[in-house]
C-alpha positions in Angstrom: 26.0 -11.2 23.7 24.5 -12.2 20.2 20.5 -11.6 21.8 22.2 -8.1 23.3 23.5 -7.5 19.2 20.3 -8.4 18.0 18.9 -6.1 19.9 20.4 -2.9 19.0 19.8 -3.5 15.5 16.6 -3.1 15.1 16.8 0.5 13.6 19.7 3.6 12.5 19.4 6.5 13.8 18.3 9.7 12.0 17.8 13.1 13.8 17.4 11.5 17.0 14.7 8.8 15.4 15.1 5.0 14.8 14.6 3.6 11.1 14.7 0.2 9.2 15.8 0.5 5.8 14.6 -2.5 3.9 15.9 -3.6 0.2 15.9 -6.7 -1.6 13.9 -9.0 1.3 16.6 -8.3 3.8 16.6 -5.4 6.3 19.4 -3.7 6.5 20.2 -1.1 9.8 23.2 1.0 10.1 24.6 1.1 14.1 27.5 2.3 15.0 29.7 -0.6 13.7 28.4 0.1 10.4 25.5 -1.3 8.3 24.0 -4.7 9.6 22.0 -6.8 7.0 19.5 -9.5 8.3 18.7 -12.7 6.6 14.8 -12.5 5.3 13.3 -16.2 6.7 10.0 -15.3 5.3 9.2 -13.6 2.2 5.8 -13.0 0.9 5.2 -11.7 -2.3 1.6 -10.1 -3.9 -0.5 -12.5 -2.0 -4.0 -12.6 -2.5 -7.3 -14.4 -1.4 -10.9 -14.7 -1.7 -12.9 -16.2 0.0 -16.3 -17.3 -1.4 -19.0 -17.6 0.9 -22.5 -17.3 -1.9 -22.1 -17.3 -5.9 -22.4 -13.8 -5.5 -21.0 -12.9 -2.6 -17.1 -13.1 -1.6 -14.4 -11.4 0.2 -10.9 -10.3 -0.6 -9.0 -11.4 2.5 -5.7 -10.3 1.1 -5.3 -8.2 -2.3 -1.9 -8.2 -3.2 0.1 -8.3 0.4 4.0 -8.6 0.3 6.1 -8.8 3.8 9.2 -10.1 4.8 10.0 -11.0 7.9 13.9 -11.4 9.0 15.8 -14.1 11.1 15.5 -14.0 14.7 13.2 -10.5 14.8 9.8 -10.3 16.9 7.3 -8.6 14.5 3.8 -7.5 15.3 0.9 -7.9 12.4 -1.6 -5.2 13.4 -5.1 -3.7 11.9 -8.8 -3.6 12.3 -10.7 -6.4 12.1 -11.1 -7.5 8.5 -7.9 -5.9 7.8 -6.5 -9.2 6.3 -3.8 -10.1 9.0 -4.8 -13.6 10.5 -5.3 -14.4 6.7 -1.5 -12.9 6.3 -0.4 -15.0 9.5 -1.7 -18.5 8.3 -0.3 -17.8 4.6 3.4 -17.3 6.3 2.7 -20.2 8.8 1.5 -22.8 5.6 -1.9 -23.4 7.5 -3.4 -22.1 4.0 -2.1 -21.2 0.6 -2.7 -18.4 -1.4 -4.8 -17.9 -4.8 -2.0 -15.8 -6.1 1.9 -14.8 -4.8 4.1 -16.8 -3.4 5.8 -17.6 0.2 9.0 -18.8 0.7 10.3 -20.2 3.5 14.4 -19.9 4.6 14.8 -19.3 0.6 12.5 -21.8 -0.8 8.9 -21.9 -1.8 6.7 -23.1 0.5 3.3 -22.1 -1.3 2.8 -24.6 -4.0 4.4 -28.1 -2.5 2.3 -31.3 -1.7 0.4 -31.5 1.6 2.8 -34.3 2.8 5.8 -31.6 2.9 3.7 -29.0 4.1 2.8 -30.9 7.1 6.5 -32.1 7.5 7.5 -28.2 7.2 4.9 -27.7 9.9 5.5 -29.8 12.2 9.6 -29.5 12.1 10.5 -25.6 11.1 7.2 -23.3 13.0 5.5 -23.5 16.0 2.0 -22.0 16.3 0.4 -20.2 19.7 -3.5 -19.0 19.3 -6.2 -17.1 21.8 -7.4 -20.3 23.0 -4.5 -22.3 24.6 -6.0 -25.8 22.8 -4.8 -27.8 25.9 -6.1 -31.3 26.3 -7.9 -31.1 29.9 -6.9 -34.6 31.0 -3.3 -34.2 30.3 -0.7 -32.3 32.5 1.2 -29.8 31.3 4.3 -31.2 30.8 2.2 -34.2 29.1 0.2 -31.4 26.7 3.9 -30.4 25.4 5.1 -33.7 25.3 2.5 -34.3 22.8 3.7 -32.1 20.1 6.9 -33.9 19.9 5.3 -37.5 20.0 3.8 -36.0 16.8 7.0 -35.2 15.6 8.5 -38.4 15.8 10.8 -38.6 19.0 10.9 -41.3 21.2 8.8 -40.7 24.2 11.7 -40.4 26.4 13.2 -38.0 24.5 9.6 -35.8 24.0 9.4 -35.8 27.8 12.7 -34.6 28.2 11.9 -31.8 25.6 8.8 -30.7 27.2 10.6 -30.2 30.8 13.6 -27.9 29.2 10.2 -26.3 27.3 8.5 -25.7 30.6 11.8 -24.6 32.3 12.3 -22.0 29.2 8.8 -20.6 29.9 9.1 -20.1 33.8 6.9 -23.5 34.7 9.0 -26.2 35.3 7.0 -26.6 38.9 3.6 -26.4 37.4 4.8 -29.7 34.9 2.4 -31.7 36.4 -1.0 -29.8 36.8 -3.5 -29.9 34.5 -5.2 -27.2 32.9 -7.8 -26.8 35.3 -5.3 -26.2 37.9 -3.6 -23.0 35.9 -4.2 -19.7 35.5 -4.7 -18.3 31.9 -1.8 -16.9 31.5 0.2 -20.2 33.1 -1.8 -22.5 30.0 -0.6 -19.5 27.2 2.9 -20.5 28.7 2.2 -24.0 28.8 0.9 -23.4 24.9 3.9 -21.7 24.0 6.4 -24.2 25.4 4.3 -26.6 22.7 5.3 -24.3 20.2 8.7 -24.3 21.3 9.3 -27.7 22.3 10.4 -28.7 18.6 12.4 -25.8 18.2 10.9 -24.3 14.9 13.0 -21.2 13.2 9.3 -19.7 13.8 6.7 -19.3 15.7 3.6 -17.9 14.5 0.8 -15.8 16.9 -2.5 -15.1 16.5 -4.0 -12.8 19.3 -1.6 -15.2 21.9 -2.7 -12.5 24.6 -6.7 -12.1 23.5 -7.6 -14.4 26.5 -5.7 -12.7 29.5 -5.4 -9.6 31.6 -3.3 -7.2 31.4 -0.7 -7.8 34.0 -0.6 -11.4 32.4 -1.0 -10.4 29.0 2.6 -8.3 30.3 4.0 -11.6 31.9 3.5 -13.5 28.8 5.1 -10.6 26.3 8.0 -10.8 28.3 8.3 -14.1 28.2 8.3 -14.3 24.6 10.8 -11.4 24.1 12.9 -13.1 26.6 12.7 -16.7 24.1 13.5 -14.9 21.5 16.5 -12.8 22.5 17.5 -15.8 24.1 17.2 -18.6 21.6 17.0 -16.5 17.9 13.7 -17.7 17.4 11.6 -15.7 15.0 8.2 -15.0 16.4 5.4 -13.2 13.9 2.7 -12.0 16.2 -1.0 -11.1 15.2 -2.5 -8.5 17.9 -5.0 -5.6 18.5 -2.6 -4.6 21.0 -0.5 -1.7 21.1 1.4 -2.8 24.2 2.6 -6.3 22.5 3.2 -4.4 19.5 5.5 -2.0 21.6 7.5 -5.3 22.8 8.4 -6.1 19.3 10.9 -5.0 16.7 8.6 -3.8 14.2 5.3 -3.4 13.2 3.5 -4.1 10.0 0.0 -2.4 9.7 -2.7 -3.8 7.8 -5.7 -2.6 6.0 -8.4 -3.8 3.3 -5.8 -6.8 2.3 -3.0 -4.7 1.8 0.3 -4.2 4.2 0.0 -0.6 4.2 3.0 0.1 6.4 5.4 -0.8 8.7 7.5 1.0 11.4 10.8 -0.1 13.7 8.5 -1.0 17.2 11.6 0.9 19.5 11.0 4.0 17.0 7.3 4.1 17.4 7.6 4.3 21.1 10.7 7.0 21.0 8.6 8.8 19.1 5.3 8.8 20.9 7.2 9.6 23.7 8.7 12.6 22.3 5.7 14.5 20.7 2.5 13.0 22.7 1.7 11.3 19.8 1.2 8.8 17.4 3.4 8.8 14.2 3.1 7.3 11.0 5.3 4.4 9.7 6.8 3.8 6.4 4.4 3.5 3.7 4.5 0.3 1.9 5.5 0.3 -1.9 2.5 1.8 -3.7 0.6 2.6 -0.5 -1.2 6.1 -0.5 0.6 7.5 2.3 -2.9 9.3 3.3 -4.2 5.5 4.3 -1.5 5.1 6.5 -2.6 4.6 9.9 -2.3 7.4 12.5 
């Protein structure tokens, strides 16, 4: 019932067309029971970052980039290559910090603290899923996931038994005990994302998780996700090229030059697309030129 709930709030409805309204770092959506505000997890605020490569020479990954994502949504980071958004992505996930703006995480900073909490915040609260699946080959799979949670701590009895109910969760409880070799590439993404899962993080961060497969796997995998997340309220933030994982989220943040330069409600997009043959614009982002927006 709640994953149903969650669901159909992903957007009001205004002349026939789905929109977020978004104040304050929480999202708020008006449905027919009223107005519906969501709990911001992740809040980003005028992040920037260079990158020097030469004394003279440098690029500005991010320039001033503020999201937020909300509790228990599926949100796709999209934009042309050098847009910014795996920078974005490992800025929300802590994998890097910022040389200006701050993150929070679940309402407290998360940018500045000590590498020893950062790892701890890591390891506990997100779970991370890349293009390459990063199995070890002489481990099975229910051994890969098992892995994860040895890190974390848990006795290895306990680690096992959470990497079988992480396997079952991602349709492969009878592949536990194949190795890599043995699976298809979209049955090691699902065997990467049960490591994700398998210490139950509030959030699980993607970066191209379907760059490696087909596209009738690439579909299987999507669904799979959408189906954890409805499922368990996990938040998933998902970097893609791809306008068909984009179209399985709740929203969509575009990306260009460093800068979120708009975002759009994923179920309006597709409405919309639907209805006039083609593509709309989103929401401009605070201070955006709305000519930039993407098409």
């Amino acid at each position: 019932m709640a994953a149903i709930e969650r669901a159909s709030q992903g957007a009001s409805t205004v002349g026939g067309m789905m929109e977020a309204h978004i104040a304050d770092g929480h999202r708020t959506t008006t449905t027919s029971k009223g107005v519906v505000t969501m709990e911001a997890i992740i809040t980003a605020k005028a992040l920037r970052k260079r990158y020097t490569l030469s004394k003279d020479n440098y690029v500005d990954a991010l320039r001033g980039a503020d999201v937020s994502i909300r509790r228990g949504e599926m949100v796709a980071i999209m934009g042309p290559s050098g847009s910014g958004k795996s920078t974005l992505l490992h800025m929300l996930g802590c994998l890097d910090t910022p040389d200006a703006g701050t993150v929070e995480l679940q309402g407290r900073r998360v940018d500045n603290l000590r590498n020893s909490r950062i790892n701890e915040i890591r390891r506990n609260e997100m779970g991370f899923i890349f293009q390459g699946y990063n199995l070890v080959p002489t481990l099975t799979a229910v051994e890969n996931v098992a892995l994860a949670a040895d890190y974390a701590g848990h006795p290895r009895k306990e680690a096992n038994r959470r990497a079988q109910k992480a396997l079952e969760a991602v349709g492969l409880r009878d592949r536990a005990a194949h190795r890599p070799n043995e699976l298809s590439g979209g049955q090691q993404q699902r065997v990467a994302i049960a490591r994700a899962l398998v210490n139950e993080p509030v959030v699980i961060m993607g970066d191209e998780p379907t760059g490696n497969l087909d596209t009738q796997s690439s579909a299987d995998v999507i669904a799979m996700m959408r189906e954890v997340n409805l499922t368990t309220g996990t938040t998933f933030v998902l970097v893609t090229h791809d306008p068909d994982v984009a179209a399985a989220c709740d929203r969509i943040v575009h990306m260009r030059d460093g800068q979120v330069l708009c975002e759009e409600v994923a179920a309006a997009c597709v409405e919309r697309r639907a209805a006039t043959g083609s593509t709309a614009k989103g929401r401009p982002a605070s201070g955006v030129d709305p000519a930039l927006v993407p098409a």
